[in-house]
N, C-alpha and C positions, 0 to 999 in steps of 0.2 A: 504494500500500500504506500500511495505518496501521500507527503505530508510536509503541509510548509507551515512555520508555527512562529508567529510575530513575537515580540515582547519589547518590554521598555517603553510605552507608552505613562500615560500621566500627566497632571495637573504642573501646570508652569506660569508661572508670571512673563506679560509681553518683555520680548526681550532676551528672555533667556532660553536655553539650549535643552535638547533631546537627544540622546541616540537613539533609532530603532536597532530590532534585529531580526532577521529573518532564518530559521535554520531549517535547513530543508533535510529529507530523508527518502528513499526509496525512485531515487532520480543520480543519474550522472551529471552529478552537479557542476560540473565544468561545461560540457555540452547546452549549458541552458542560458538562454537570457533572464535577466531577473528583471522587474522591474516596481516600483513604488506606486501606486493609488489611493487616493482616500475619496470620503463621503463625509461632507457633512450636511446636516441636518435641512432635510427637504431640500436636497441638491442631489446633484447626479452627479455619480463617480469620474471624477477624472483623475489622469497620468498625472503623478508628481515626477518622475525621473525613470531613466532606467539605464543599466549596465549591461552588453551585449556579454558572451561568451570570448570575446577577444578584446574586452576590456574598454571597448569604447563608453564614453555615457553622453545621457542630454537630459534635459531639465524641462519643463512647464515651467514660462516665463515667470509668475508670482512666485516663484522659487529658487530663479537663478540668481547666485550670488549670496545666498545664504544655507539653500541644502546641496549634501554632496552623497554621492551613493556612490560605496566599494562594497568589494568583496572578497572572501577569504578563502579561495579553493578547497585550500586542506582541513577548514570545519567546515565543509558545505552551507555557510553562511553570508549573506547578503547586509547591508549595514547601511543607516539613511542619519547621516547628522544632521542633524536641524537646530542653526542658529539665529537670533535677530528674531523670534518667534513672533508671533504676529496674532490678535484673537481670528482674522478668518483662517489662521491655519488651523482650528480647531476642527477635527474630525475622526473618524475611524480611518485607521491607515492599513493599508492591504495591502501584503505582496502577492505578488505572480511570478512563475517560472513558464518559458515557453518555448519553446525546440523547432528550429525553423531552416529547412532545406529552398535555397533557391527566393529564400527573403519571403514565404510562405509556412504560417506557422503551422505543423504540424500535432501540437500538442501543448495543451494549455492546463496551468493549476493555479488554486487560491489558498490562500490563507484564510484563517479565519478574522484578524481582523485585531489590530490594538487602537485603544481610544488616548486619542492626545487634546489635552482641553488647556489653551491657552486665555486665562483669567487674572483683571487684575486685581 
């Protein structure tokens, strides 16, 4: 079974920092692109960032120049720092892993989902 399992979410004051993290299981985690999503409330999911499998990344504008997403091959872990926070960054934030031949994704997975609530 796959499994991709967020954590490090939490209450913050605007301004300050978060790390996510994303650890994935039952995937050849190198092979995958990863990438960041959130929801928040009465809004539709959109991309925060994402990291290809050959280390490329890009960001959603309201994000560039303050979050930055790595990854750690050898814990099959994905990683989203979040600085300068902001109250609309407040949401549930999701990862996804997705396997893509020929720029066509072939296989798609979710997390369950961690809540980051920026209040001041």
């Amino acid at each position: 079974q796959v499994q991709l399992v967020e954590s490090g979410g939490g209450l913050v004051q605007p301004g300050g920092s978060l790390r996510l993290s994303c650890a994935a299981s039952g995937i050849v985690f190198s092979l995958y692109d990863m990438g960041w999503y959130r929801q928040a409330p009465g809004k539709q999911r959109e991309l925060v960032g994402a990291i290809t499998s050959g280390g490329t990344t890009n960001y959603a504008d309201p994000v560039k120049g303050r979050f930055t997403i790595s990854r750690d091959n050898a814990k099959n872990t994905v990683y989203l720092q979040m600085n300068s926070l902001k109250p609309e960054d407040t949401a549930v934030y999701y990862c996804n892993a997705d396997r893509r031949l020929l720029g066509q994704v072939q296989v798609e997975y979710w997390g369950q989902g961690t809540q980051v609530t920026v209040s001041p």
